[in-house]
VONULO-67683 format. One line per 10 residues: number of its first residue (from 1); their letters; for each residue x, y, z negated of N, C-alpha, C. Coordinates in steps of 0.001 Angstrom, whole numbers, plus 500000, padded with zeros to 6 digits. Atoms other than C-alpha are relative to their C-alpha. Example, Ala and Ser with C-alpha at 12.3 -4.5 7.8 and 13.67 -1.06 7.14 Angstrom:
! residues 2
1 = as = 500890,498810,500000,512300,495500,492200,500900,501200,500000 | 499180,498810,500060,513670,498940,492860,499230,501090,499270
! end
This chain:
! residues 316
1 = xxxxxxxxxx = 500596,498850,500686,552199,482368,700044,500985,501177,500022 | 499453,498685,499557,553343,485878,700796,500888,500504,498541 | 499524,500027,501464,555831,487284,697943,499777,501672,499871 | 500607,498680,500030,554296,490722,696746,500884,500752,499387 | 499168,499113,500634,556264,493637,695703,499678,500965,498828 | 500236,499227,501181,554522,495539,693051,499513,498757,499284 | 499945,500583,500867,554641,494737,689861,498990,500728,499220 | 501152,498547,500226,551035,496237,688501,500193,499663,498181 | 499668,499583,501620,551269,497448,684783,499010,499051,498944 | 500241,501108,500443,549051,495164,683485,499699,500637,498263
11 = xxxxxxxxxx = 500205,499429,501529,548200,497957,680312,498313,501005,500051 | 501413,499206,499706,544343,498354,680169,499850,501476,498892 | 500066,498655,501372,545360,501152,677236,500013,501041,501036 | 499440,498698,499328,546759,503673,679907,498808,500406,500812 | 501301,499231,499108,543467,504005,681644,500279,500010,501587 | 500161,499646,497646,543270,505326,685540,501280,499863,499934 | 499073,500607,499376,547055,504610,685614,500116,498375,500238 | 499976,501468,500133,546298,500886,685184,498909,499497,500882 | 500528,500397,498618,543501,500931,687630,500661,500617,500942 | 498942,499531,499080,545632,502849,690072,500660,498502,500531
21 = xxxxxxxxxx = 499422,501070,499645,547699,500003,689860,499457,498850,500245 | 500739,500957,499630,545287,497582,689976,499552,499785,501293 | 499882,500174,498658,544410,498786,693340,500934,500230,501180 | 498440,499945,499094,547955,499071,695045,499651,498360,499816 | 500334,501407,499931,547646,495312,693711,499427,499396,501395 | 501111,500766,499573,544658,494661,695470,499791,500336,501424 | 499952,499143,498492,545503,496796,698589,501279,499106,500809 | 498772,500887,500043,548714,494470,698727,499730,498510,500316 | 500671,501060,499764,546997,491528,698655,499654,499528,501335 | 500625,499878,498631,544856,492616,701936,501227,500145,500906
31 = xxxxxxxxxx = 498744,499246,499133,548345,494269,703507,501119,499598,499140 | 498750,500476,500720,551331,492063,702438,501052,500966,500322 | 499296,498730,500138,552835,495148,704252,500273,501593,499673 | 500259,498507,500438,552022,497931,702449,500994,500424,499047 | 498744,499301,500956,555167,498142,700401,501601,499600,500567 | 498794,500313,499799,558926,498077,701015,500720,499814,498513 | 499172,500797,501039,561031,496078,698382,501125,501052,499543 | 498917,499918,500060,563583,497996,696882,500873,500048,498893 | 499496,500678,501102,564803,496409,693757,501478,499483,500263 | 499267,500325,499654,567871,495503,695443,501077,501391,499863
41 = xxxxxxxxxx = 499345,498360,500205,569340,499240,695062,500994,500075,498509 | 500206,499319,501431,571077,500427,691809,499664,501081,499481 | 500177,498423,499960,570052,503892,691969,498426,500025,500899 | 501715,499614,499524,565484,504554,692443,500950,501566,499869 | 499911,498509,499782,565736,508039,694062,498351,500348,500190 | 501716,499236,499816,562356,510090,693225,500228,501362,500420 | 500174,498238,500373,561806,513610,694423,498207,500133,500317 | 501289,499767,499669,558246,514971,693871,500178,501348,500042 | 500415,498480,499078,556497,518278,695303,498489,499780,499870 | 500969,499857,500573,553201,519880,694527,498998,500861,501012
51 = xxxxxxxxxx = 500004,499298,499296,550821,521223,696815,498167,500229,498930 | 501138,499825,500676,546660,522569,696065,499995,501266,499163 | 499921,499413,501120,547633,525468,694362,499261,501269,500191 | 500995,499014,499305,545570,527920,695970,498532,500087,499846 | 501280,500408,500242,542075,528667,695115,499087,499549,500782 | 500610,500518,499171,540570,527405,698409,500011,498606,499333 | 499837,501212,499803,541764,524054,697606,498976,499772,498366 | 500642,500890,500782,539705,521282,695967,500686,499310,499167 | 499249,501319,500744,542252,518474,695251,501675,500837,499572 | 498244,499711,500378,545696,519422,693297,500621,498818,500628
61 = xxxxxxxxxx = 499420,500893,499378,548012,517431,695544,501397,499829,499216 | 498867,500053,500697,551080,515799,693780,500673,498617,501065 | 499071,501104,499623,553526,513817,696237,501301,499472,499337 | 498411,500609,500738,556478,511549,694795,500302,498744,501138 | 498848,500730,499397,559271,509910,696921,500639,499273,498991 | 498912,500912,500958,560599,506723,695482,500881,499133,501105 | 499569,500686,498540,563279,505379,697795,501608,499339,499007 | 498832,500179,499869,566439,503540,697937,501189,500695,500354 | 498560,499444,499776,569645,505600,697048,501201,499531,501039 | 499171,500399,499075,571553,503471,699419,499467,500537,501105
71 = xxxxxxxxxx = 500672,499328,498768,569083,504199,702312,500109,501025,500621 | 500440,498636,499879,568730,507430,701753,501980,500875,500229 | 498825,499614,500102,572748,507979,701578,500636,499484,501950 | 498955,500427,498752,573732,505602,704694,498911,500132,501575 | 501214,500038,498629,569991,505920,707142,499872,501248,500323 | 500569,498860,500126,568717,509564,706194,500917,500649,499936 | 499202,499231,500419,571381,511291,705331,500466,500334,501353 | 499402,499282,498461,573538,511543,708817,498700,500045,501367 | 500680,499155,499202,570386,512275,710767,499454,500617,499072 | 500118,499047,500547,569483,514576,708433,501167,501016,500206
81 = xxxxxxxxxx = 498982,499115,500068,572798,516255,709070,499775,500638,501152 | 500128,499893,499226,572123,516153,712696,499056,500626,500406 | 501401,499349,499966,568489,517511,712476,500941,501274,500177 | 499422,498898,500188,570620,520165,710823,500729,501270,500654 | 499003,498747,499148,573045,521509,713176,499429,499952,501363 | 500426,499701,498846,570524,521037,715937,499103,501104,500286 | 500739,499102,500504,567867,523239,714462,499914,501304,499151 | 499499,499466,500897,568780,524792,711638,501520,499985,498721 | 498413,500372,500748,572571,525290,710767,500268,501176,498896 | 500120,499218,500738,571532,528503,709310,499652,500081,498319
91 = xxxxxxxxxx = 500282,500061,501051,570609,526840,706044,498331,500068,499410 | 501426,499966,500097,566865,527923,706396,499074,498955,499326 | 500461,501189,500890,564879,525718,703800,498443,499758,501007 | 501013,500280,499568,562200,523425,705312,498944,499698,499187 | 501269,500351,500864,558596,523438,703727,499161,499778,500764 | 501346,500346,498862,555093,522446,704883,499299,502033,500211 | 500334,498750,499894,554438,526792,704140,500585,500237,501039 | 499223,499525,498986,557290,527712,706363,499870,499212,501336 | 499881,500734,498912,556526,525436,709290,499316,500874,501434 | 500216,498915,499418,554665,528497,711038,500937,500714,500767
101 = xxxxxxxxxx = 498738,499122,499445,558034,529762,711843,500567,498639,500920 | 499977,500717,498774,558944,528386,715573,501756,498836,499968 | 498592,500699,500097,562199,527013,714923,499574,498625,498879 | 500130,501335,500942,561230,524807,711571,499359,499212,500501 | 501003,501146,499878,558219,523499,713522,501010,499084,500980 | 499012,501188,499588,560664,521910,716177,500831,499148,499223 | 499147,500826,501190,562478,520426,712996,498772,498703,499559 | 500923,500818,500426,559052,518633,712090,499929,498437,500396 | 500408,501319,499212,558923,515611,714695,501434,499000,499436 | 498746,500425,499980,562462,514801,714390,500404,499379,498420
111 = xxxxxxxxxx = 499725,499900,501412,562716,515517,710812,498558,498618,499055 | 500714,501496,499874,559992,512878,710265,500343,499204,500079 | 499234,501223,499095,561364,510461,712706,500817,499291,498633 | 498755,500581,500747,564372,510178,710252,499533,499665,498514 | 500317,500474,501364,562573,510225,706922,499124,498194,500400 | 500629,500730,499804,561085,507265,708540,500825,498528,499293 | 498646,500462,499822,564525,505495,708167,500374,499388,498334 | 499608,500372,501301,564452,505608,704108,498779,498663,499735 | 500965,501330,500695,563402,502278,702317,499425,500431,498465 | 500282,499920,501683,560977,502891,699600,498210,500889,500485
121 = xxxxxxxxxx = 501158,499552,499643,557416,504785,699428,499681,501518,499925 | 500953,498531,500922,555704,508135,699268,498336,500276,499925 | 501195,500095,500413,552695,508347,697344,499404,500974,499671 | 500568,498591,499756,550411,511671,697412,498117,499386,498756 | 501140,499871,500741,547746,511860,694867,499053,501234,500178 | 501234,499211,499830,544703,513861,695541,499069,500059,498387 | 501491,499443,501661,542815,515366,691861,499657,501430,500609 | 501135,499250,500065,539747,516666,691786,500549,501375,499078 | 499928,499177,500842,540341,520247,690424,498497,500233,499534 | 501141,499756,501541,537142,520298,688289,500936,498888,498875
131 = xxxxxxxxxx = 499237,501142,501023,539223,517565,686265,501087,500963,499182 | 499261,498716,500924,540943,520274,683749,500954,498997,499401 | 499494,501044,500494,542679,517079,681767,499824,498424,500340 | 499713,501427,500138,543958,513479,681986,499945,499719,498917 | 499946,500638,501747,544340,513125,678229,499612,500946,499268 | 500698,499803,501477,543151,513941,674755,500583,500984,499908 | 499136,498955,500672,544464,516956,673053,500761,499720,498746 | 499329,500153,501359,544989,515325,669962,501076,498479,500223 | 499416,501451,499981,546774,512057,671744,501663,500890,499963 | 498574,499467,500028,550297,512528,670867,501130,498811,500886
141 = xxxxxxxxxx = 498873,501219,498764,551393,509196,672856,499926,500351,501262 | 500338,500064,498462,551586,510783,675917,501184,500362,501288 | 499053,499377,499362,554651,512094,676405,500612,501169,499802 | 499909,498942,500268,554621,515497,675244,499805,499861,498277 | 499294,500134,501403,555547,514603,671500,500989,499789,499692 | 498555,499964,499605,558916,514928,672393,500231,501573,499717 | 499536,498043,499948,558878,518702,672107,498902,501134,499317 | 501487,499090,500373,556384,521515,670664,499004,500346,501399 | 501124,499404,498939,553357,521677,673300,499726,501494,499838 | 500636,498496,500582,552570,525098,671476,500847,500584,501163
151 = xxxxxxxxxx = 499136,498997,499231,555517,526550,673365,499626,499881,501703 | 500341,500107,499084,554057,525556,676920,498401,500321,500418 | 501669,499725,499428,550857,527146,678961,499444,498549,499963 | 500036,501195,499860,548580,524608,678853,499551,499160,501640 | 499963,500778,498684,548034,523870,682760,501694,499798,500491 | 498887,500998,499820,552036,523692,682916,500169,498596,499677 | 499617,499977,500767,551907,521711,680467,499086,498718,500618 | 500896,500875,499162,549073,519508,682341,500699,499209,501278 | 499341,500250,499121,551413,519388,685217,500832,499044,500502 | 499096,501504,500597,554311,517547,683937,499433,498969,499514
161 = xxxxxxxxxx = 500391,501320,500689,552292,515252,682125,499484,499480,501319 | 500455,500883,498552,550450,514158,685584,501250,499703,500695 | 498923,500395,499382,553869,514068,687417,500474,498517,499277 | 499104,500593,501032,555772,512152,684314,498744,498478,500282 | 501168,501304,500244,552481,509360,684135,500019,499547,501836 | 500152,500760,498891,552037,508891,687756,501712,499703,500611 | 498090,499552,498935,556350,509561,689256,500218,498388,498426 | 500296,501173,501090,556200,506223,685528,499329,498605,500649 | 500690,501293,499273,553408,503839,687848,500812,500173,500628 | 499360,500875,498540,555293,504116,690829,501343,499420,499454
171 = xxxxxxxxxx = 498443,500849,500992,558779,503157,688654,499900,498636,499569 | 500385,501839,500477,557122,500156,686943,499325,499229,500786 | 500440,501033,498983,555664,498895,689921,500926,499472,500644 | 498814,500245,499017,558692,498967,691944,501225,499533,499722 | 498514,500511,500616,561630,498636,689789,500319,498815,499384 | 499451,501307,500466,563896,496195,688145,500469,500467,498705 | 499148,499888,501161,565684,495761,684773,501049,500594,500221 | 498512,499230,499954,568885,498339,684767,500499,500798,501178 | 500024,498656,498874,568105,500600,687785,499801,501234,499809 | 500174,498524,500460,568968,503950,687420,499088,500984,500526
181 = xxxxxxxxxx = 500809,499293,498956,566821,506450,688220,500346,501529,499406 | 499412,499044,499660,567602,509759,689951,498834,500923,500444 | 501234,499167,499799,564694,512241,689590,500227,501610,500191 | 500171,497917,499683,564497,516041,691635,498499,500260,499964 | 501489,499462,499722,561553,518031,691194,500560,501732,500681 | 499812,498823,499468,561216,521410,692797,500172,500729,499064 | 499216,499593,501113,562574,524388,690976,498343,500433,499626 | 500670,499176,500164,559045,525535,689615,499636,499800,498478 | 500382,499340,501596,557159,526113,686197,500431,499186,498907 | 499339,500877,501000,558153,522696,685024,501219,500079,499161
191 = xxxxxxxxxx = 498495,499828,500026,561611,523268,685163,500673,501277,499683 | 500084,498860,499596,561536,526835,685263,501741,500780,498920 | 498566,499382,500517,564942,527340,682788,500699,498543,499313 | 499236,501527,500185,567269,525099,681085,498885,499234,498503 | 500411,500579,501084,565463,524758,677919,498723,498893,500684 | 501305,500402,499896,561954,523550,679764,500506,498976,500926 | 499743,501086,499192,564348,521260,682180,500510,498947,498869 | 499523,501187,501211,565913,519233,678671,498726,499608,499745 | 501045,500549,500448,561850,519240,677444,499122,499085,501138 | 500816,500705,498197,560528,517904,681490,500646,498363,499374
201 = xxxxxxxxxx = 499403,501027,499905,563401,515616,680941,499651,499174,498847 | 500726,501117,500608,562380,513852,677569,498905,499991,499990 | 501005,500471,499884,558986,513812,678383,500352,498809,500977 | 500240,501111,498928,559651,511773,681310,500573,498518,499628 | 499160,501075,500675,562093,509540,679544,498674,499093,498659 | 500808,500384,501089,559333,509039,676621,498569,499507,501111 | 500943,501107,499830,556870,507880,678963,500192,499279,501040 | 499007,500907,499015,559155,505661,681324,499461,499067,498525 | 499669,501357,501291,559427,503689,677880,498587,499736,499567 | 501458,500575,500319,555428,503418,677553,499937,499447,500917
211 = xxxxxxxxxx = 500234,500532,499351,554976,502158,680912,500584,498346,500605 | 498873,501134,499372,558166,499737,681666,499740,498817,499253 | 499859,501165,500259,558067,496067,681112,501601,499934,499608 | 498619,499984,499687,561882,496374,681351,500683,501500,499492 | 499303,499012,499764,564681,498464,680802,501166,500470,501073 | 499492,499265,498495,566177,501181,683126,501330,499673,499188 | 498316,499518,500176,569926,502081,683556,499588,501347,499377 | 500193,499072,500196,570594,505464,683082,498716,501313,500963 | 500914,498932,499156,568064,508646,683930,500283,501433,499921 | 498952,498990,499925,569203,511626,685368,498302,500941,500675
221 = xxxxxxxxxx = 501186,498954,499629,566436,514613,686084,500793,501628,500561 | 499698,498284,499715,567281,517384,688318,499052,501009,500584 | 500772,499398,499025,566015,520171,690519,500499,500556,501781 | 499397,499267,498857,566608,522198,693782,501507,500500,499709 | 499082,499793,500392,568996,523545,692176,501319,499230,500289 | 498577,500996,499316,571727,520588,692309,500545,499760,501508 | 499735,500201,499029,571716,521299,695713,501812,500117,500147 | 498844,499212,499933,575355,521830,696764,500447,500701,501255 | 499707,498760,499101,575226,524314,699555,499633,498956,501305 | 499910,500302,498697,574564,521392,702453,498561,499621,500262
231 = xxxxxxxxxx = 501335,499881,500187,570906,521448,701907,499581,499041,499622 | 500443,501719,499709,570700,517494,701372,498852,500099,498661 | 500916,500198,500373,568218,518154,698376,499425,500816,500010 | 500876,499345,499629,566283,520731,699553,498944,499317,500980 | 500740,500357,498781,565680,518933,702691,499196,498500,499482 | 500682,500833,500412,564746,515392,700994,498466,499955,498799 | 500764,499615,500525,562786,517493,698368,498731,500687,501481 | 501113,499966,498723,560673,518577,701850,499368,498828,500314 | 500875,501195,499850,559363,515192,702182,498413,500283,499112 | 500997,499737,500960,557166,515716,699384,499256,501098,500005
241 = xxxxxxxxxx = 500459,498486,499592,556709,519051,700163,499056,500215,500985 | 500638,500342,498677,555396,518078,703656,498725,499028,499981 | 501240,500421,500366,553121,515651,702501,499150,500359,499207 | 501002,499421,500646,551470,517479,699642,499390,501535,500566 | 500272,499129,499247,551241,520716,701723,498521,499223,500484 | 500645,500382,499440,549508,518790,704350,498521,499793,499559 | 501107,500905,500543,547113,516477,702022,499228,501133,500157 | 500992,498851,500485,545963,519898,700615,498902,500399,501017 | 500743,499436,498666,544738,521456,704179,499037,499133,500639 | 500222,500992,499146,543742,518020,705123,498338,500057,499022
251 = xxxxxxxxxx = 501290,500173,501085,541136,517588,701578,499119,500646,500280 | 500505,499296,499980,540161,520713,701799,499143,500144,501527 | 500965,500251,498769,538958,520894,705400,498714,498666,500128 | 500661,500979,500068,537382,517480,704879,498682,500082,499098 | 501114,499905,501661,535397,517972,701222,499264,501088,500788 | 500911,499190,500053,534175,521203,702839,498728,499768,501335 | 500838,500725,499054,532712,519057,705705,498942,499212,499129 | 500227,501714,500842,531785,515804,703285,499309,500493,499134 | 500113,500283,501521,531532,517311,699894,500974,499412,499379 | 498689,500080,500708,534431,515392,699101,500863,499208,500750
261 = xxxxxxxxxx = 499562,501033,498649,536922,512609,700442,499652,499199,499126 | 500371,502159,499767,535773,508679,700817,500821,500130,499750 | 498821,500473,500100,537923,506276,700589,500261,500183,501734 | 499692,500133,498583,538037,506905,704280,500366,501508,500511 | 500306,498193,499522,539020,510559,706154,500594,499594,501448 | 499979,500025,498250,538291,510453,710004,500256,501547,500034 | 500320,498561,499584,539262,513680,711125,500163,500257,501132 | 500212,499413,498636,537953,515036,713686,500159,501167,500656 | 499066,498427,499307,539053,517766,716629,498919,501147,499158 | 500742,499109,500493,536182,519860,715136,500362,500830,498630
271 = xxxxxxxxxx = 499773,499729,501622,537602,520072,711402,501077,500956,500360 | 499621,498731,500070,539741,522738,713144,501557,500353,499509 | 498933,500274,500854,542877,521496,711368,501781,500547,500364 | 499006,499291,499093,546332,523687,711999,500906,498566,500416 | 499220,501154,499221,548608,521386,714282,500818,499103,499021 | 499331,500710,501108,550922,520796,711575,499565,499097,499286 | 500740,500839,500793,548624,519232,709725,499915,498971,500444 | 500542,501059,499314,547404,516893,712109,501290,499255,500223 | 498557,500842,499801,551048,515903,712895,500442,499068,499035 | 499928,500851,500689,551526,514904,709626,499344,498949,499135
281 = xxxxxxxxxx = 501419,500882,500245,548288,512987,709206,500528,498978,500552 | 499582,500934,499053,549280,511222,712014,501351,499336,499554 | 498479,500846,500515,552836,510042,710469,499635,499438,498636 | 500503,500558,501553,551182,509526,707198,498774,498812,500410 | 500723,501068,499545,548833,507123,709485,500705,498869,500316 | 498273,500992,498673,552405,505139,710970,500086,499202,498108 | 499265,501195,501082,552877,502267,708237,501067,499196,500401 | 499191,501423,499770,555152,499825,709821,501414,500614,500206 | 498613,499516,500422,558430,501572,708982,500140,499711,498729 | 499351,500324,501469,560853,501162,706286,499502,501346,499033
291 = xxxxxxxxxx = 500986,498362,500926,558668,504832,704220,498967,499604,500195 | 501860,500032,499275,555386,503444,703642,499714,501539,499418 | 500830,498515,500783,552764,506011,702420,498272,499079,499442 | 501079,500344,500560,550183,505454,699960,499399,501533,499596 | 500689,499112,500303,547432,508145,699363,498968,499407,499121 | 500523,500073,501140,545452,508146,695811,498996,500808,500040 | 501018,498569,500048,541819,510173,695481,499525,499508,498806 | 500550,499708,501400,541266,511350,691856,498572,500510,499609 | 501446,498967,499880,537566,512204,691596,499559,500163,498954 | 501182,499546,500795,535619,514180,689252,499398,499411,499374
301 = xxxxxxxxxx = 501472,499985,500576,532789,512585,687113,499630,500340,498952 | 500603,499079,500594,530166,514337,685545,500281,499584,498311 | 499673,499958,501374,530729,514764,681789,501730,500071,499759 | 498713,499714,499542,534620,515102,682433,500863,498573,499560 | 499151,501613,499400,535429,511481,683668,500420,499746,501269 | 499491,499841,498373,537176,510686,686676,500079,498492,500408 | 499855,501654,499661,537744,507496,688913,501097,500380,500854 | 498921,500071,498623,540565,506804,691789,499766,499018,500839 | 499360,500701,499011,540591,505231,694891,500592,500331,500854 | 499001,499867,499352,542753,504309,697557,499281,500845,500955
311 = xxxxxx = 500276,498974,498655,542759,506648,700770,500063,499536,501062 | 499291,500314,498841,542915,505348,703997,499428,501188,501436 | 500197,498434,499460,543201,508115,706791,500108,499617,502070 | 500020,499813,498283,542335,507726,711038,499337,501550,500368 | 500021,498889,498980,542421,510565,713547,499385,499948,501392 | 500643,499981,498640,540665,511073,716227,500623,500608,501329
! end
């Protein structure tokens, strides 16, 4: 009997994070390789990135990188250096926006290639923007009773709490008792000064401790910012960047074919899709490397209820 790597939460209170997990479970089951192990680490490295933010788009896209700090230090790291001084030594930050510009897109294939290299997952959630809220207004267990909500817009404020609850499943699925975890987010509204990066940070800490069976080591929350001049978290914060970009262009072309996405998205030469896109469809199709990829679709239902299933994605 096959030995499975997630550990599903097993808390019918938390709602769609507990079916979420129920079907990574059950997707695991079918595909004993749909996850890479990496409990063996002492240091979970997350960086998430946000894409959907545009009023074309349907689905708010939220990717999170959970990988092995060792991996990512002794696999990714020196071809990441190498990407660097082959392409861009100029410092030039890579995004899925900026990939238009002829130089980053030659960074794309390569720069792939090597994220291929880290052990651990990245998981891209697709919500329905008619879905205005995940939770109650008056639930105060959610994470955000750590700080005055009053003082935050309330779609920031929506933001973090979806990051903090889902960047929480992929932690308690994956982790172990006394693994630290090392969380970048991009520098944006969450984070946006020091005061709103101390309130990001105990939200996330306050609902780590609703979800975990176990306890972590220490948890450390940064941003772009901690970069230190050699781009190494700018460029690993592009992972996320690259896949929620993408999803976005990918939904959106699809739903306005469909109506929405299946659990299935064929896309075809017709859907018109810029190259980029398709490139990283196609790498987000490549499972059998040490980076899987799991894709999540948050849908809509009427009276303001939603469901999730899994994604699975061929190209034509």
């Amino acid at each position: 009997m096959p030995t499975h790597v997630w550990n599903p939460l097993r808390r019918p209170h938390l709602g769609m994070a507990d079916s979420i997990s129920e079907m990574i479970l059950a997707e695991e089951w079918r595909n004993p390789s749909l996850l890479t192990d990496i409990r063996d680490s002492d240091t979970l490295f997350l960086a998430s990135d946000y894409g959907g933010e545009h009023r074309e788009a349907q689905y708010q896209t939220i990717s999170i990188l959970v990988a092995d700090l060792d991996s990512i230090q002794a696999r990714w790291e020196p071809k990441r250096r190498n990407i660097r001084s082959q392409f861009a030594n100029d410092g030039r930050r890579l995004s899925y926006k900026r990939l238009s510009d002829r130089q980053r897109a030659k960074m794309l294939q390569p720069f792939l290639a090597a994220a291929n290299k880290i052990r651990g997952v990245i998981a891209t959630f697709l919500v329905d923007r008619r879905i205005k809220s995940f939770f109650c207004p008056d639930d105060v267990a959610i994470g955000s009773d750590v700080f005055d909500r009053t003082t935050w817009k309330p779609k920031t404020l929506e933001k973090l709490l979806r990051v903090s609850h889902l960047g929480a499943l992929l932690i308690a699925g994956l982790s172990r008792s006394k693994q630290h975890i090392f969380w970048i987010s991009d520098q944006d509204a969450i984070t946006a000064n020091l005061e709103k990066h101390k309130q990001a940070t105990n939200a996330i800490a306050s609902v780590l401790t609703g979800y975990l069976p176990h306890q972590l080591g220490h948890i450390r929350i940064g941003t772009a910012q901690s970069d230190d001049g050699s781009m190494s978290i700018e460029d690993i914060l592009a992972i996320p960047d690259i896949a929620a970009g993408a999803w976005s262009e990918i939904s959106t072309s699809v739903s306005s074919r469909l109506g929405r996405v299946a659990h299935s998205v064929d896309v075809l030469a017709t859907d018109n899709l810029l190259p980029k896109a398709h490139d990283i469809l196609l790498w987000h199709s490549e499972n059998q490397h040490n980076l899987k990829r799991i894709a999540v679709v948050i849908e809509h239902v009427p009276h303001d209820q939603f469901k999730a299933h899994l994604l699975h994605s061929f190209v034509e």
